[in-house]
C-alpha positions as CSV (number, residue, x, y, z in Angstrom):
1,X,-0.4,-5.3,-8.4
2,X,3.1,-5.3,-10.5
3,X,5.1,-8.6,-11.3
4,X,7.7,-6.6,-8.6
5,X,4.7,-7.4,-5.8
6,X,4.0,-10.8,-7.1
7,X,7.8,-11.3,-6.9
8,X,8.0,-10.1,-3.3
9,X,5.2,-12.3,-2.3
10,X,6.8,-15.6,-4.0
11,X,10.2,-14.8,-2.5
12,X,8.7,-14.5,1.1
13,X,6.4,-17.4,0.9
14,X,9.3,-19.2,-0.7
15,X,11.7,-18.0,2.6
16,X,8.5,-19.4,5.5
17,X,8.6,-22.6,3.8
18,X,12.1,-22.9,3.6
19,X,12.5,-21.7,7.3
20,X,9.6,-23.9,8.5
21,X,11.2,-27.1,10.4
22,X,8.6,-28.7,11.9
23,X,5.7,-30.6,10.1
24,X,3.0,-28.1,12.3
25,X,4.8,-25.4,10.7
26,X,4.8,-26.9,7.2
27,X,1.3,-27.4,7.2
28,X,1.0,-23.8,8.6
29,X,3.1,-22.0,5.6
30,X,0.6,-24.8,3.0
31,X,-2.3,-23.2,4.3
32,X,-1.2,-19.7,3.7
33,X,-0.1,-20.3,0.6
34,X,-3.3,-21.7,-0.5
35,X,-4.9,-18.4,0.8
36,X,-2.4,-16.3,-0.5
37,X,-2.8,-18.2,-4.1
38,X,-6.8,-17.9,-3.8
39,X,-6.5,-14.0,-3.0
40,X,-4.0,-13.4,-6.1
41,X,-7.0,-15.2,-8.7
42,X,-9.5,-13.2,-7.7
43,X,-7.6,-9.8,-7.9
44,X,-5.8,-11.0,-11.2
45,X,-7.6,-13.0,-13.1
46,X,-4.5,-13.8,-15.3
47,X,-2.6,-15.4,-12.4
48,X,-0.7,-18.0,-12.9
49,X,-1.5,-20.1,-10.1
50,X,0.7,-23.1,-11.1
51,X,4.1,-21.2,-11.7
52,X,3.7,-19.2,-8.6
53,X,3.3,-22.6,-6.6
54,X,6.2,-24.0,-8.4
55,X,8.4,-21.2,-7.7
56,X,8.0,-21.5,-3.9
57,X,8.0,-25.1,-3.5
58,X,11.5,-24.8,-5.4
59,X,13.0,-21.7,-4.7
60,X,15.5,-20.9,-2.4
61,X,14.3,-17.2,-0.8
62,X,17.9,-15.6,-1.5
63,X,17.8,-16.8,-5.7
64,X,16.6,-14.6,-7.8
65,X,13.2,-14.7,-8.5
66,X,11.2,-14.2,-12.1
């Protein structure tokens, strides 16, 4: 994959937990971004899972990303 995919995945994690209102829902987008962050390691081992968790616990999906 290319930063450009890691991007795209960041900024549309980033927009489910920004749209998520409920506390279900929250707990919904957590576990898919623990899946999604387990599937990126073992495809690149160089991935930086920290920075990528940072980025869409703080980033709003419109800002620009990387």
């Amino acid at each position: 994959m290319t930063r450009k995919d890691y991007i795209m995945i960041t900024r549309a994690t980033a927009r489910a937990h920004y749209q998520s209102v409920g506390i279900h829902e929250g707990a919904g987008v957590r576990i898919v971004i623990r899946c999604l962050v387990d599937a990126l390691k073992a495809d690149n081992p160089k991935f930086d899972e920290e920075k990528f968790v940072k980025e869409v616990w703080t980033v709003h999906p419109k800002r620009k990303v990387g």
